[in-house]
C-alpha positions in Angstrom: 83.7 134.9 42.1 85.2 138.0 40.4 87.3 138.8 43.7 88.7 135.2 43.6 89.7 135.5 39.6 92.1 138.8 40.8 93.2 137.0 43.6 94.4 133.9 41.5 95.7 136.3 38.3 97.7 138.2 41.0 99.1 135.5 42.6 99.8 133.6 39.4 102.1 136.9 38.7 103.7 137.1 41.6 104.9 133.6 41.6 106.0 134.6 37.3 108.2 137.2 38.8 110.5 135.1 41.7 112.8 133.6 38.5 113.0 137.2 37.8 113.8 138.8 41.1 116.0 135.5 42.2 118.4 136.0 38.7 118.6 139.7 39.3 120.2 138.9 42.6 123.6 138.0 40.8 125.8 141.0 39.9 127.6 140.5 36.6 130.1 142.7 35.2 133.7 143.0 33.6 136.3 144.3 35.7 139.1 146.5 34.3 142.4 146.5 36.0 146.2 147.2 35.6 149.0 145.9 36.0 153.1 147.3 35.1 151.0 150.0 33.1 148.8 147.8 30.6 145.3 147.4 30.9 143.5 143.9 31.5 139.7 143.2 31.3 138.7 140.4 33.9 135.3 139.4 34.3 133.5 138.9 37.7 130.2 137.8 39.4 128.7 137.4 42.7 125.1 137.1 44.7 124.2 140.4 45.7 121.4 139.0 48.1 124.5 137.5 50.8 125.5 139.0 53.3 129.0 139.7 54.7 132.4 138.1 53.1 132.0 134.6 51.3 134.7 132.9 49.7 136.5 133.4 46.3 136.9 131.5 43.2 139.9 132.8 40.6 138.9 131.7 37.3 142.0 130.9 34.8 140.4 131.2 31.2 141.4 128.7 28.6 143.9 129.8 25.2 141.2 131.7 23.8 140.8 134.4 26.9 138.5 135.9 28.8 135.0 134.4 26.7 131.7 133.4 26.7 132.3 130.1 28.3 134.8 131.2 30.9 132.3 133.9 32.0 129.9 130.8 32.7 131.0 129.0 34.6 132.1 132.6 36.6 128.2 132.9 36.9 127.5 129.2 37.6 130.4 129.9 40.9 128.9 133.1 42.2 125.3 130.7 41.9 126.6 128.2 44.3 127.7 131.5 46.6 131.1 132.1 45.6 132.4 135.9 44.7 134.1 134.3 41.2 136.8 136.3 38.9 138.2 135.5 35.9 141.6 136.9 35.6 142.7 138.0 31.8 146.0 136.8 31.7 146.5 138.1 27.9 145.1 142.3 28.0 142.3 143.6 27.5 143.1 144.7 24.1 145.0 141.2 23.1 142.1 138.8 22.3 142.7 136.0 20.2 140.5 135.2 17.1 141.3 132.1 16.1 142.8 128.5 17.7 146.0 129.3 15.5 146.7 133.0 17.2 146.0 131.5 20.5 148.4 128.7 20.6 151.0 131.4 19.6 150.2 133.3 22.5 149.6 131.0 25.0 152.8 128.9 24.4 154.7 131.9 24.9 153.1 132.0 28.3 154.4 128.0 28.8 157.9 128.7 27.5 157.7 131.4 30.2 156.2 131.4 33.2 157.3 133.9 35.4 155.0 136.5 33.1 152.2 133.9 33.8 152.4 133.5 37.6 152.9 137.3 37.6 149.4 138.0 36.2 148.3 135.1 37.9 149.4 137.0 41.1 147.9 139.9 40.4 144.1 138.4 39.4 144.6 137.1 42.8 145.3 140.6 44.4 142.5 141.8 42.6 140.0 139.4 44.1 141.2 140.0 47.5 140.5 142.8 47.4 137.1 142.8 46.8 135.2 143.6 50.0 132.7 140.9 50.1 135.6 138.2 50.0 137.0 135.9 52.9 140.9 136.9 52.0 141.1 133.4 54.3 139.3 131.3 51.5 140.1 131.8 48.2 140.6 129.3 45.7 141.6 129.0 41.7 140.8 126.7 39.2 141.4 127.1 35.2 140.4 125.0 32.0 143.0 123.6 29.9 145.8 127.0 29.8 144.3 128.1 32.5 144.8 125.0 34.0 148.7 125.0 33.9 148.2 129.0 35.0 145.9 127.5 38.3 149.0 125.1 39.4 151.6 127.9 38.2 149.8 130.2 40.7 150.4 127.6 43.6 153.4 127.1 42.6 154.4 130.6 42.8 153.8 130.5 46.7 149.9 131.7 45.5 147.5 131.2 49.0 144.6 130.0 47.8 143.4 127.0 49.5 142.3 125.2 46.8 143.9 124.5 43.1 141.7 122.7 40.2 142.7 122.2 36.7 140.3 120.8 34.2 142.1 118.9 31.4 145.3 121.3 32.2 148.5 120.7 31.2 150.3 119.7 34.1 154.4 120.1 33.7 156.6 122.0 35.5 159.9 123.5 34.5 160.7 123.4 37.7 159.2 120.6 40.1 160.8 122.0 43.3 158.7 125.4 43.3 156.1 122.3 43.8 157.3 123.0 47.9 155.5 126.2 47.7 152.3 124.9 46.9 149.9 125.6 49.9 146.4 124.3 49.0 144.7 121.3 48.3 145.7 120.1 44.4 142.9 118.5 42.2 144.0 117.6 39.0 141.0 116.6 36.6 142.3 114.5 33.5 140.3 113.1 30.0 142.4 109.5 30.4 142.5 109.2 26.9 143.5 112.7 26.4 146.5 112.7 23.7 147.9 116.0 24.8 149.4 115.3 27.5 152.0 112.5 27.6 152.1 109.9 29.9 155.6 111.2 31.3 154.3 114.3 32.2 151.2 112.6 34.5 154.4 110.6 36.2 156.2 113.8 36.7 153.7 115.6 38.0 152.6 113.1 40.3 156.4 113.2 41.6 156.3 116.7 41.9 153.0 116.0 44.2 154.6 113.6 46.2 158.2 114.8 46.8 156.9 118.0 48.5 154.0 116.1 50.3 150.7 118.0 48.6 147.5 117.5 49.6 146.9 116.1 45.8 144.0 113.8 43.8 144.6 113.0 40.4 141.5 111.6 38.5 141.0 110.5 35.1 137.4 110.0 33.5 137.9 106.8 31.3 136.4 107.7 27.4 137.6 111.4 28.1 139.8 113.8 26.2 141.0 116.5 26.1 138.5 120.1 26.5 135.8 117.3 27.9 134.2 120.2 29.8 133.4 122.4 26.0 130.8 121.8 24.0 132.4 123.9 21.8 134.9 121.3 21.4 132.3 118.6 20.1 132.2 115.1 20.0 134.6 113.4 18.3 136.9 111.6 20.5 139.2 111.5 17.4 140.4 114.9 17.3 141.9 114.9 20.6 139.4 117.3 22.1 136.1 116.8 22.5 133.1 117.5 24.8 131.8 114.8 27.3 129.0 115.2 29.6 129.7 112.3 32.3 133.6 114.1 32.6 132.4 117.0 32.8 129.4 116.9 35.3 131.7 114.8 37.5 134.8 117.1 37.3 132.3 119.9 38.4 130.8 117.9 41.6 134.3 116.7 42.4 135.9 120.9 42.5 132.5 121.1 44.8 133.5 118.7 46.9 136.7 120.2 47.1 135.7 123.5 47.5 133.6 122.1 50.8 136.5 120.6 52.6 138.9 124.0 51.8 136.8 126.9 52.0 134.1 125.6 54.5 
């Protein structure tokens, strides 16, 4: 009886510790880089328990950098397999700490862009170069800025084979660099989302369309703008807010995505 009471108490810890062991498997850490002499502070993560090269997933952080939430959903890529990086676009040692230092330095990014797709370029370089990536399956996808910095990357002539922008902004400056987009285009939009005008939807869907892009477009009726951020909240009213059903759609629909361009 006493010999059956270790062998259930030892059992009953072993089977405590696989959570354990299973998490430990993911390798998280930031990544410091360089680029034109100035240093930038990327974050990346990956399971350490797979084999050989997988694909990669460049992460485009939102106006506020390289944060908590952008380093999530880096963990929740390398969980489904993926070697993920976040790129910094800003530097490592220019973080902003509020919404009203962050739309001064992202808009200088969007008045701009060639300093965009250049650091862009260069988070891509920095993932390919990884040694447990597929160089022949890399995609990007970005939230909101980082949206607009995901198609400014394809726009650039990036090859990635995949582009996803949650609630991005989705102009172009110039719609014929949309004929050196190589990847697949998935464009996921709050319909009700305020900040980003009809006009630019029609232009961007032009853009799509005069260079013949592998493109979807989809809107989540009752969404704004930030729908994937809790930190946004829940009032619709504001312009940004968080919304579950958007956002655990948008997320199945990159995975679906993902499966018919990195598979």
């Amino acid at each position: 009886m006493v010999s059956h009471f270790i062998r259930l108490t030892f059992l009953v810890a072993v089977c405590a510790l696989v959570p354990a062991i299973s998490d430990a498997a993911i390798v998280k850490k930031d990544f410091e880089y360089n680029l034109a002499g100035k240093k930038y502070e990327g974050y990346i993560a990956y399971d350490d328990a797979l084999k050989g090269q997988r694909p990669g997933v460049l992460v485009a952080h939102n106006w506020m950098g390289v944060t908590d939430e952008t380093k999530s959903k880096v963990d929740q890529l390398a969980e489904l397999g993926y070697v993920a990086f976040a790129v910094d676009i800003y530097g490592k040692n220019s973080r902003p700490k509020n919404i009203e230092e962050a739309a001064a330095i992202s808009s200088g990014f969007k008045k701009d862009r060639v300093p965009l797709r250049n650091r862009m370029h260069q988070g891509l370089k920095v993932l390919r170069e990884q040694k447990n990536v597929d160089k022949n399956k890399i995609a990007v996808i970005g939230y909101c800025f980082g949206g607009t910095a995901a198609l400014e990357l394809g726009r650039a002539g990036g090859d990635v084979k995949a582009i996803v922008s949650f609630h991005g902004g989705l102009d172009s400056p110039k719609p014929a660099d949309g004929a050196k987009i190589k990847g697949r285009v998935l464009a996921l939009h709050g319909a009700d989302d305020p900040f980003v005008k009809d006009e630019e939807l029609a232009a961007f869907e032009k853009e799509m369309r005069d260079h013949k892009v592998d493109w979807q477009l989809i809107k989540y009726g009752g969404a704004v703008h930030s729908f994937t951020e809790k930190a946004a909240g829940n009032d619709n009213s504001k312009g940004a807010a968080y919304n579950a059903s958007a956002d655990a759609r948008s997320w199945e629909a990159m995975k679906q995505i993902f499966a018919e361009a990195l598979k």
